[in-house]
KEMIRO-164558 format. One line per field, with one value per residue (C-alpha): residue in three letters; x, y, z. Coordinates in pm, 1 decimal, always signed. Layout:
<pts>
type <- c(ALA/...);
east <- c(X/...);
north <- c(Y/...);
up <- c(Z/...);
</pts>
This chain:
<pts>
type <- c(UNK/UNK/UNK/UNK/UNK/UNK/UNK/UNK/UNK/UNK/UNK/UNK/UNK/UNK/UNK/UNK/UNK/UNK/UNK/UNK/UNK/UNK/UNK/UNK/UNK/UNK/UNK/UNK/UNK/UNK/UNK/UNK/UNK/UNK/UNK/UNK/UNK/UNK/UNK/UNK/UNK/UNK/UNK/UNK/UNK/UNK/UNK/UNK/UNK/UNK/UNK/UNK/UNK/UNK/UNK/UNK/UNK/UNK/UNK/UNK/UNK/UNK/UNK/UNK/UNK/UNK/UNK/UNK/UNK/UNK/UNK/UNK/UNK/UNK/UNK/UNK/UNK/UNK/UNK/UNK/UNK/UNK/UNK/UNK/UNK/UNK/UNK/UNK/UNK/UNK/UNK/UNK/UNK/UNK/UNK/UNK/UNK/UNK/UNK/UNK/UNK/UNK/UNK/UNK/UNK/UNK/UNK/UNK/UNK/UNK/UNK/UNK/UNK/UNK/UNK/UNK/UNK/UNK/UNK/UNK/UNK/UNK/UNK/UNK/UNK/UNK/UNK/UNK/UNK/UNK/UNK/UNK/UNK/UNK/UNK/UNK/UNK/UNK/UNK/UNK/UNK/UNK/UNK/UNK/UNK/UNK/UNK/UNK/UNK/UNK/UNK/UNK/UNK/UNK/UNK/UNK/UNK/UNK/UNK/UNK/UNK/UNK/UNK/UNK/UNK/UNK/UNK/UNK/UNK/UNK/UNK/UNK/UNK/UNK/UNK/UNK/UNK/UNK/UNK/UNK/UNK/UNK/UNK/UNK/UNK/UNK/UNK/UNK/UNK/UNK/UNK/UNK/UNK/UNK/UNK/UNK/UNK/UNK/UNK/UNK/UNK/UNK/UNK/UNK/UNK/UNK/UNK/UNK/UNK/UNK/UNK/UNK/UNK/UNK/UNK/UNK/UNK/UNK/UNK/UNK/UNK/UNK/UNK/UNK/UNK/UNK/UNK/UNK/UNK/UNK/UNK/UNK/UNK/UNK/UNK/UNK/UNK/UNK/UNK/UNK/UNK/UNK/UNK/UNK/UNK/UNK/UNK/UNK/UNK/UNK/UNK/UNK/UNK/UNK/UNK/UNK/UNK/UNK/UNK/UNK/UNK/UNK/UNK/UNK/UNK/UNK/UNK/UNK/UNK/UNK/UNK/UNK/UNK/UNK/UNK/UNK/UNK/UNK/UNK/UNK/UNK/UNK/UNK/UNK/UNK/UNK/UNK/UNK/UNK/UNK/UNK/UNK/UNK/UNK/UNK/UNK/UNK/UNK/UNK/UNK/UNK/UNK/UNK/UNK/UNK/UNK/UNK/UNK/UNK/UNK/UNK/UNK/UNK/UNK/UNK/UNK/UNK/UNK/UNK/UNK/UNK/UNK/UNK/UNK/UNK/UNK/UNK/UNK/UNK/UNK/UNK/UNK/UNK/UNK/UNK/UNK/UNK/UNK/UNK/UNK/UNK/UNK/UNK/UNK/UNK/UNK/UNK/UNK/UNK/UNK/UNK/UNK/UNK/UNK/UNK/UNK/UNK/UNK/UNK/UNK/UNK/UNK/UNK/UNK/UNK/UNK/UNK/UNK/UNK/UNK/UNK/UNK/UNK/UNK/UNK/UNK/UNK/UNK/UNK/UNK/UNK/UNK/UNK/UNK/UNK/UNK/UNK/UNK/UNK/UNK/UNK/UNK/UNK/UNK/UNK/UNK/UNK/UNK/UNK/UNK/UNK/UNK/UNK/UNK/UNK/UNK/UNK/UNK/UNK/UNK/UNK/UNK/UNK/UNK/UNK/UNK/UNK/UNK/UNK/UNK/UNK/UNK/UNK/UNK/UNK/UNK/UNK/UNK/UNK/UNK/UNK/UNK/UNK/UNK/UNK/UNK/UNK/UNK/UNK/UNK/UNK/UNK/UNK/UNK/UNK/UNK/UNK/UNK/UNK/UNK);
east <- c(-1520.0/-1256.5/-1292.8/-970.2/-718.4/-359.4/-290.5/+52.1/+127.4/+77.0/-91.8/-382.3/-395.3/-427.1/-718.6/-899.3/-845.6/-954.6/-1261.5/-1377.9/-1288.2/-1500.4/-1835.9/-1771.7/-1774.0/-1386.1/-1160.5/-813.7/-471.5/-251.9/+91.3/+317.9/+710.4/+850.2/+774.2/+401.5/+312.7/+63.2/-81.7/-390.8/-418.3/-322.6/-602.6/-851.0/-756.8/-942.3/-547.2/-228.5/+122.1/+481.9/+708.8/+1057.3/+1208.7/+1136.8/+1361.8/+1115.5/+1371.0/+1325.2/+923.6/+710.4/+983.3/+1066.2/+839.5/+945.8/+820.4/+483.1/+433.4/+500.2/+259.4/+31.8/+32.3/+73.1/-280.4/-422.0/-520.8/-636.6/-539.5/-272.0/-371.5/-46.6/-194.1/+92.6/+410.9/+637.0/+606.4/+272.8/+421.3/+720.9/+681.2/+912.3/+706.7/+359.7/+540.7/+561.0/+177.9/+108.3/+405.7/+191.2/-120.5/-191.4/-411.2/-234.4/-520.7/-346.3/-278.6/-11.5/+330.3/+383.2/+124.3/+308.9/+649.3/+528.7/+389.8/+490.8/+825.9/+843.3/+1100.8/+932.0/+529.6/+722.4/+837.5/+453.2/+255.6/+489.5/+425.3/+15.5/+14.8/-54.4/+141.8/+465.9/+686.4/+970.7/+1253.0/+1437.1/+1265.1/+1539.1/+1640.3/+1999.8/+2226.5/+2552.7/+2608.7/+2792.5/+2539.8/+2221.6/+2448.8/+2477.4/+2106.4/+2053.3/+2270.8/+2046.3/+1699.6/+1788.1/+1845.1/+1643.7/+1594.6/+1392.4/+1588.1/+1373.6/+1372.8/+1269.8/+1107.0/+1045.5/+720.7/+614.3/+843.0/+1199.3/+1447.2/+1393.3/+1627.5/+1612.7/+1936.2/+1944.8/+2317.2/+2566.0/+2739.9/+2523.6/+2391.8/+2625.1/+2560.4/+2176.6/+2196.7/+2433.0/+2157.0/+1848.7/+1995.1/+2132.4/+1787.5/+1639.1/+1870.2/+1812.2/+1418.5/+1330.4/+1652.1/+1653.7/+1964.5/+1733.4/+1689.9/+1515.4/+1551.3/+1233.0/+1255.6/+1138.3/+841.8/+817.5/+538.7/+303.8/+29.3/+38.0/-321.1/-413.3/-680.6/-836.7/-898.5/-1069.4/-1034.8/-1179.7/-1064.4/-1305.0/-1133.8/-1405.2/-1235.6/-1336.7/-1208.3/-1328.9/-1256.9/-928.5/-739.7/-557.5/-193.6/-4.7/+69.6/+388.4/+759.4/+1033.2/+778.7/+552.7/+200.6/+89.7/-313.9/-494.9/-860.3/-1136.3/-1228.0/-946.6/-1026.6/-805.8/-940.3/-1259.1/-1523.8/-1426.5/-1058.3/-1168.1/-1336.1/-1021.2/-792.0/-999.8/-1030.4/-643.6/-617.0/-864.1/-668.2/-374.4/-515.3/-636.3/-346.2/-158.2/-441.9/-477.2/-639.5/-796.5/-702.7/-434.5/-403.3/-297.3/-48.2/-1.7/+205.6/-48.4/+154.9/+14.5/-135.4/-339.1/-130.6/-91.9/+175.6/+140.7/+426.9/+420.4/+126.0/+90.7/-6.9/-169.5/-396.7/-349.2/-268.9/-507.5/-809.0/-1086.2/-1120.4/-1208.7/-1471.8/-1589.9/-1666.9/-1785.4/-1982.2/-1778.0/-1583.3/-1217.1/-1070.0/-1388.5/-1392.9/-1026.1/-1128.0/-1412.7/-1224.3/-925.8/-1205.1/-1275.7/-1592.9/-1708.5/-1658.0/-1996.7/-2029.2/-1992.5/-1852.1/-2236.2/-2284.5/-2015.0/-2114.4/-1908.8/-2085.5/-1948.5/-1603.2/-1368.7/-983.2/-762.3/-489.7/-192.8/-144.5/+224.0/+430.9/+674.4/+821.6/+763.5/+990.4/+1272.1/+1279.7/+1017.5/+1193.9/+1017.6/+872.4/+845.7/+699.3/+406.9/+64.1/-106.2/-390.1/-619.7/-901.3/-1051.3/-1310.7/-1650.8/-1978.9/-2127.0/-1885.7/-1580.9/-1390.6/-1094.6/-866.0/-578.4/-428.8/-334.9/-505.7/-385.1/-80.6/-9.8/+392.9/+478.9/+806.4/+1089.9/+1116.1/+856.7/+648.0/+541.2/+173.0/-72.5/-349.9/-590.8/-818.0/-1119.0/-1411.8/-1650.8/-1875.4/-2142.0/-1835.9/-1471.9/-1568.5/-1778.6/-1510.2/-1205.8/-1412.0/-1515.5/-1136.8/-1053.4/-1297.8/-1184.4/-862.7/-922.7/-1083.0/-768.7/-597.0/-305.2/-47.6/+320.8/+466.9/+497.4/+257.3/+197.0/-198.3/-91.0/+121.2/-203.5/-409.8/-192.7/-232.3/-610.7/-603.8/-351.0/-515.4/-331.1/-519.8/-835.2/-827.7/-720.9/-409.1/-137.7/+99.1/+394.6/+605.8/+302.8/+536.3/+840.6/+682.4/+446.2/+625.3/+1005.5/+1067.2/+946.5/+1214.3/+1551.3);
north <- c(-2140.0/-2198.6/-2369.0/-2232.0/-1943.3/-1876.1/-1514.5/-1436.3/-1106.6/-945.0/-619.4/-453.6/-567.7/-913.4/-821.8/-688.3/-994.7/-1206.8/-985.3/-1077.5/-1439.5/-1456.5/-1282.2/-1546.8/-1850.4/-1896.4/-2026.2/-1797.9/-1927.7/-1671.7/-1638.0/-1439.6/-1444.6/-1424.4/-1059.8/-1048.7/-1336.7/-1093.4/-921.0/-872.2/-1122.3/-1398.0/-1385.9/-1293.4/-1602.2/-1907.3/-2093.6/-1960.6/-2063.3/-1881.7/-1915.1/-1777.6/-1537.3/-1109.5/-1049.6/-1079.8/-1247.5/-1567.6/-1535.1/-1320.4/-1347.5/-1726.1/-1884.3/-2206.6/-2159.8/-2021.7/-2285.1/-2517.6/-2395.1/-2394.5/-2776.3/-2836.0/-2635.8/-2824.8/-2407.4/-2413.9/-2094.2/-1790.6/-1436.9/-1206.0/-839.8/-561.7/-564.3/-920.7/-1120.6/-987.4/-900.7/-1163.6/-1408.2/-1703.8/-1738.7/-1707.3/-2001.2/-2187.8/-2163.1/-2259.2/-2555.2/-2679.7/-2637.2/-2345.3/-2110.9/-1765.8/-1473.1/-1231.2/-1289.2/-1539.4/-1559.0/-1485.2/-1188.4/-1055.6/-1081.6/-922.5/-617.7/-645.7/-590.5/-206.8/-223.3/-489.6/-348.1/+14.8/-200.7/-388.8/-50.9/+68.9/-237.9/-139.0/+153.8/+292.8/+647.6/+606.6/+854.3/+925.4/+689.6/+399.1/+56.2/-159.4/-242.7/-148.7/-306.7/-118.9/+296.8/+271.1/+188.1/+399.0/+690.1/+680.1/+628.2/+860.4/+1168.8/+1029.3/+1076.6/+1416.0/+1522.7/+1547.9/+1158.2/+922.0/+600.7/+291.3/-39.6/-290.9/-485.7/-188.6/-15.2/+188.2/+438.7/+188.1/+201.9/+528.1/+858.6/+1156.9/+1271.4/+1585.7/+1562.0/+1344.4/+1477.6/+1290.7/+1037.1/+759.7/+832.0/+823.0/+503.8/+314.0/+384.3/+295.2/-50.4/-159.4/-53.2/-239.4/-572.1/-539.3/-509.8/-690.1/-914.0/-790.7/-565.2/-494.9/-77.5/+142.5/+540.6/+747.9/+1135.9/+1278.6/+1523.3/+1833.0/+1879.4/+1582.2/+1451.1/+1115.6/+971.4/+563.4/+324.1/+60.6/-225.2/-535.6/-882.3/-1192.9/-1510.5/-1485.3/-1144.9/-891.0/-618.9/-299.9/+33.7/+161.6/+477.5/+698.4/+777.5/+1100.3/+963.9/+1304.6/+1380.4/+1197.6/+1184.3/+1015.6/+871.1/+722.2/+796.9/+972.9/+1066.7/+918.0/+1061.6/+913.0/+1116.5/+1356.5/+1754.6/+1793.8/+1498.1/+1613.8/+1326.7/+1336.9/+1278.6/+1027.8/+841.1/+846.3/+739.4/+475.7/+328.3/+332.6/+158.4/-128.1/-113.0/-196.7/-460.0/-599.9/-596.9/-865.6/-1062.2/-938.5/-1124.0/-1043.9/-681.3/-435.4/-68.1/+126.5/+432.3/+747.3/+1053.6/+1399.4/+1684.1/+2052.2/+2050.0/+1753.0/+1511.6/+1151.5/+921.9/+558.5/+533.3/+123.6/-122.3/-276.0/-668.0/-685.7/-498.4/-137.1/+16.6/+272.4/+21.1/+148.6/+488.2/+284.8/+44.1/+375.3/+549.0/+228.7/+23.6/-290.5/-554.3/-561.3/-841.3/-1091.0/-952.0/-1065.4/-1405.1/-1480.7/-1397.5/-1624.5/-1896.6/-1902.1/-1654.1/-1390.1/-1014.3/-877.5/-580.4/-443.9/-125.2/+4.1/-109.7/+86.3/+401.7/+616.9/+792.1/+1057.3/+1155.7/+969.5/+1036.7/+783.8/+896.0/+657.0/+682.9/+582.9/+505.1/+793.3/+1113.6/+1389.5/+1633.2/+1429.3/+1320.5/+1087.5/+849.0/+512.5/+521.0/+204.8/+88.4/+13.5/+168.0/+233.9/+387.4/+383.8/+555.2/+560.3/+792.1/+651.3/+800.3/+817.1/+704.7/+685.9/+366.8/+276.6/-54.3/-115.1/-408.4/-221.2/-260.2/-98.2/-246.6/-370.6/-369.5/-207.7/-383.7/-206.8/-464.6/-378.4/-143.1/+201.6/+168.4/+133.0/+226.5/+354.0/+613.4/+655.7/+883.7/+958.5/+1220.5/+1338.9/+1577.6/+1672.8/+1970.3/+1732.6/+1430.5/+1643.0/+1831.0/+1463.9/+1332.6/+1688.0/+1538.1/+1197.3/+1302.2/+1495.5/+1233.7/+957.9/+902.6/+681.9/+726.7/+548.0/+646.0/+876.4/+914.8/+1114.0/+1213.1/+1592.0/+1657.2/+1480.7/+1735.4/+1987.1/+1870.5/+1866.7/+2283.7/+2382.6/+2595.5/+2477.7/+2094.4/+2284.8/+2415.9/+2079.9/+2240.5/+1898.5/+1750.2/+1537.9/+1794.8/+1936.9/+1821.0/+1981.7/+2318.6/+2384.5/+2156.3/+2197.1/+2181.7/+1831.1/+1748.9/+1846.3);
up <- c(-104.6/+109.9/+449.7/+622.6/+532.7/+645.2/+717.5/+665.0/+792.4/+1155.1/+1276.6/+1171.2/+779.5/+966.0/+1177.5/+861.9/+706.7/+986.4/+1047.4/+713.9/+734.6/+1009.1/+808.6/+514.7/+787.3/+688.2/+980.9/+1037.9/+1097.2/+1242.7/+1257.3/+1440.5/+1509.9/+1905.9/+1943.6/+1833.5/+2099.7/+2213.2/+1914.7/+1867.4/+1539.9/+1709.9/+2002.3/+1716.4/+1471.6/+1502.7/+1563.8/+1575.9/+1518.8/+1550.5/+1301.0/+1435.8/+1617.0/+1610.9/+1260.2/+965.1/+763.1/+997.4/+1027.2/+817.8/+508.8/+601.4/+286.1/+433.7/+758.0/+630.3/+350.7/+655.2/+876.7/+591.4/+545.4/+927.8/+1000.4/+676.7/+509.5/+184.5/+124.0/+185.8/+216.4/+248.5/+305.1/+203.4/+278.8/+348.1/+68.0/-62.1/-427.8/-401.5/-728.6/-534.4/-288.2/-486.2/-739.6/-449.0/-356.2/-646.3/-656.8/-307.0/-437.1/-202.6/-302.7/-306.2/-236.8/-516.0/-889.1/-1040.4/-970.8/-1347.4/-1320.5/-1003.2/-1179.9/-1425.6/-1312.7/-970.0/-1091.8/-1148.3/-1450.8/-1578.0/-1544.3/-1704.1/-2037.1/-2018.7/-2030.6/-2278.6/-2513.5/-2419.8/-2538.3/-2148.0/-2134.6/-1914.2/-1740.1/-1932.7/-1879.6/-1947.1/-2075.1/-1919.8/-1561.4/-1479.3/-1247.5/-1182.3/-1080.9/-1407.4/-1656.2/-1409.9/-1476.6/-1884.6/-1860.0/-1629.9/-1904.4/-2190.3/-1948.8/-1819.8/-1459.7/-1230.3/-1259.7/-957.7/-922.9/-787.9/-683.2/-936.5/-633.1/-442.6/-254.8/+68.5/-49.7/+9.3/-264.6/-375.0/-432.0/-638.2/-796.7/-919.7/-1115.2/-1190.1/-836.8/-602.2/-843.9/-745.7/-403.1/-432.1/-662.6/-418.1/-99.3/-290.7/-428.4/-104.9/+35.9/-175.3/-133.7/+236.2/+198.6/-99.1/-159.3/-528.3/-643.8/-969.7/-1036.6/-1321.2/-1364.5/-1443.3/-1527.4/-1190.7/-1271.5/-1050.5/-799.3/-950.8/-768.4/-664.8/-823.2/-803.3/-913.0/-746.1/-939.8/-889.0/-1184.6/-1213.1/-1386.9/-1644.0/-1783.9/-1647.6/-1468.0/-1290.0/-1153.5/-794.2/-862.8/-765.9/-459.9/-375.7/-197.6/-269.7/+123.6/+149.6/+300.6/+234.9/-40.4/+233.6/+212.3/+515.9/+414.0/+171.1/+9.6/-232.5/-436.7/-553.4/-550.4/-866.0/-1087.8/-1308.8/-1374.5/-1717.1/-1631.2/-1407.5/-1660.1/-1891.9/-1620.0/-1490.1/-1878.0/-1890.1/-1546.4/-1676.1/-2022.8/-1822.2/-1622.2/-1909.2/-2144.4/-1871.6/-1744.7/-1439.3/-1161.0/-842.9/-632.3/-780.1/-806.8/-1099.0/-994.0/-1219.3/-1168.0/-1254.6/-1356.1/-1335.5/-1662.6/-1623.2/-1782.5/-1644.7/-1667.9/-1507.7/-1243.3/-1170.3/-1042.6/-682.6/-704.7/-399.2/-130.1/+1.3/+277.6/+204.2/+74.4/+355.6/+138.9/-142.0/+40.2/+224.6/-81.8/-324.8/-53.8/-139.0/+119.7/-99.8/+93.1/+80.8/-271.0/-302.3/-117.1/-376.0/-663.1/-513.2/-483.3/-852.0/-818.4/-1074.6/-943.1/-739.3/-954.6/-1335.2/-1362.0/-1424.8/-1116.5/-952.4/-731.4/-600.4/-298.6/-34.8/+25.0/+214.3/+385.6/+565.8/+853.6/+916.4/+1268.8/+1353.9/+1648.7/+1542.7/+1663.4/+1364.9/+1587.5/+1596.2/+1226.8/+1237.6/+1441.9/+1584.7/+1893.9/+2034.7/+2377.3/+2594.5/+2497.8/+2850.0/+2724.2/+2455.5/+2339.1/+1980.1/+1850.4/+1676.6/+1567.9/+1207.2/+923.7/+1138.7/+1091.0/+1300.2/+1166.4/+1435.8/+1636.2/+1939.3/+2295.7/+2677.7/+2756.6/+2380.3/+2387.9/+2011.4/+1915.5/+1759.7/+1470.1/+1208.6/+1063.4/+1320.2/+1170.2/+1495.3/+1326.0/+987.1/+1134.2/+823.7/+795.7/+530.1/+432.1/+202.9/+30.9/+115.6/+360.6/+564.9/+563.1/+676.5/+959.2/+1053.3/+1058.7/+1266.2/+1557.9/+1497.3/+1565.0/+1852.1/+2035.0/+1956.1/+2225.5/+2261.9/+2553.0/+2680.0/+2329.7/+2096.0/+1773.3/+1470.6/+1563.2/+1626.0/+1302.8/+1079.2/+1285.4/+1133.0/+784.4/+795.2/+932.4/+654.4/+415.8/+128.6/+216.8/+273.2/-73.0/-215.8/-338.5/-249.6/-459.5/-320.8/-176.0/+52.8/+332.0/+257.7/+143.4/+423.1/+701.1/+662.4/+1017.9/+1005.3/+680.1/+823.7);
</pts>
């Protein structure tokens, strides 16, 4: 096992990490850039070290810097949450160049089927049913738009390197397809320095459905079950549930088989999650796979009992996986709220500041993951996540009326949040009923979509 870990990412994922660092006896090295001198990972971590100014580029997406900090704190190992350069195959090369351990499968495996366009032409090859679209990655408005005639309009254009919902547009006709095309691939140089794109045929009103799965080394792999990430905007996940209302056990049980048949035809190692696209009629399609840890994890460990990180950690270490898939259980119901430092009113627009007060709820099966504190300072340079709030129940009735108290005890004041618009989500009768798919937003909320 390892004796020391470098944590290279910030905020709340980092706490989590640390937190379970700290139950396997594994000393933390934190790192933080100028602006996150006072975050709560970097009190928490056994050390800490800043590697550059407030711009990511020049800390948390400076591989030199971290590799350097790496060697200078003599880690073993680097664990790089979501986000940053969690699913970037330079930087995991380089682990491997500096005989780092990177917590996360190979820089080959994360090229792979980190790479969207690349995963798409993998599953093909597998045999793993695909949304319609095209098998190569295009380049140039020119050669996106003869795809795009031969696909069929409507068609979703993504980033090759893409995820949380950046380098993404829907084009609806050849009229605003340059347009569209043009945003989402300078989006996606700016985030993920990668002008690489692929066209899908966008399918109306799906569901947005994923699998959790966990792989060892020694080829055994295993799916956690499903989680429900249809409430979205802009393509960013807002709520997150385990299990989904629409998904039957025996369509779980074929979708999980096809996630593990996916894992399986690449080698897959350690945490990843399978996405598919559901369409009204049942019919799944997978959409792309994320190399790396989720956001939305805790509804997973909520509902299956297990630790996914120290999982990650062990399987990192060389370790078989904890569990056979007979030994999964999937128990209760669980939902996640992202709690942001946004204005919903105004377009969702950051919210920056100081916190000056703080209160979180607790009581039976309410988990609350978050790096904020009184007087934490949110800076205006990353991410507007403060905070997963989690419950779980013995079924979905009990979990959402759980996450309705949750959320009205939350309080966090000096800026402006999200916590009243989720409230709103969780009274709608249309999320009551279970009946979501990934324009729940704009249908029942367009006031919060102009």
């Amino acid at each position: 096992m390892f004796d020391k870990i470098l944590i290279a990412n910030r905020g709340e994922i980092a706490v989590r990490i640390i937190r379970a660092c700290r139950e396997m006896g594994i000393k933390t090295v934190a790192v933080y850039s100028e602006a996150d001198r006072d975050c709560l990972h970097t009190l928490l971590a056994d050390e800490a070290i800043c590697i550059g100014p407030a711009p990511s580029g020049q800390s948390y997406l400076n591989m030199e810097r971290i590799l350097a900090a790496t060697v200078a704190m003599k880690a073993e190992a680097i664990h790089p949450g979501f986000g940053f350069l969690s699913e970037n195959t330079r930087f995991a090369e380089l682990c491997e160049k500096c005989s780092i351990a990177f917590i996360g499968p190979s820089s080959s495996l994360i090229n792979r089927m980190g790479n969207k366009s690349e995963a798409r032409k993998t599953m093909m090859e597998a045999g793993v049913p695909v949304v319609p679209g095209g098998k190569e990655p295009v380049h140039t408005a020119e050669e996106a738009l003869k795809l795009a005639k031969y696909i069929g309009f409507p068609v979703m254009i993504k980033a090759s390197s893409g995820g949380g919902g950046k380098g993404m547009r829907i084009s609806y006709g050849e009229e605003d397809f340059e347009t569209n095309f043009q945003n989402a691939q300078m989006e996606s140089i700016k985030g993920f320095s990668d002008d690489t794109m692929y066209l899908e045929k966008y399918i109306e009103k799906p569901r947005h459905i994923e699998f959790q799965i966990m792989a060892d080394k020694y080829g055994n792999v295993v799916h956690l079950g499903e989680r429900d990430c249809s409430i979205q905007r802009r393509h960013q996940k807002v709520l997150e549930e385990s299990p989904s209302a629409a998904i039957s056990e025996e369509l779980r049980q074929r979708m999980g088989e096809t996630a593990v048949k996916a894992a399986k035809a690449v080698g897959y190692e350690n945490a990843g999650t399978i996405e598919f696209l559901l369409d009204k009629d049942k019919n799944f399609y997978f959409m792309e796979m994320n190399t790396r840890i989720q956001v939305e994890h805790p509804v997973t460990e909520m509902v299956s009992g297990l630790d996914l990180i120290k999982e990650q950690i062990r399987v990192a270490a060389g370790e078989r996986l904890s569990v056979t898939q007979d030994q999964v259980c999937l128990r209760g119901h669980a939902i996640e709220c992202r709690i942001n430092a946004e204005n919903p009113s105004r377009n969702f627009m950051p919210c920056p500041g100081v916190i000056t007060n703080v209160h979180t709820p607790g009581g039976n099966g309410v988990r609350v993951d978050t790096h904020i504190y009184n007087d934490y300072k949110v800076p205006a340079n990353y991410d507007s996540m403060l905070m997963k709030l989690i419950v779980h129940g013995r079924d979905r009735q009990e979990a959402i009326a759980k996450m309705r108290s949750a959320l009205g005890e939350l309080i966090i004041e000096g800026i402006d949040t999200n916590l009243d618009f989720q409230f709103e989500i969780l009274c709608h009768p249309a999320y009551e009923d279970g009946d979501t798919d990934t324009h729940f937003i704009p249908t029942y909320f367009p006031e919060y979509c102009k």
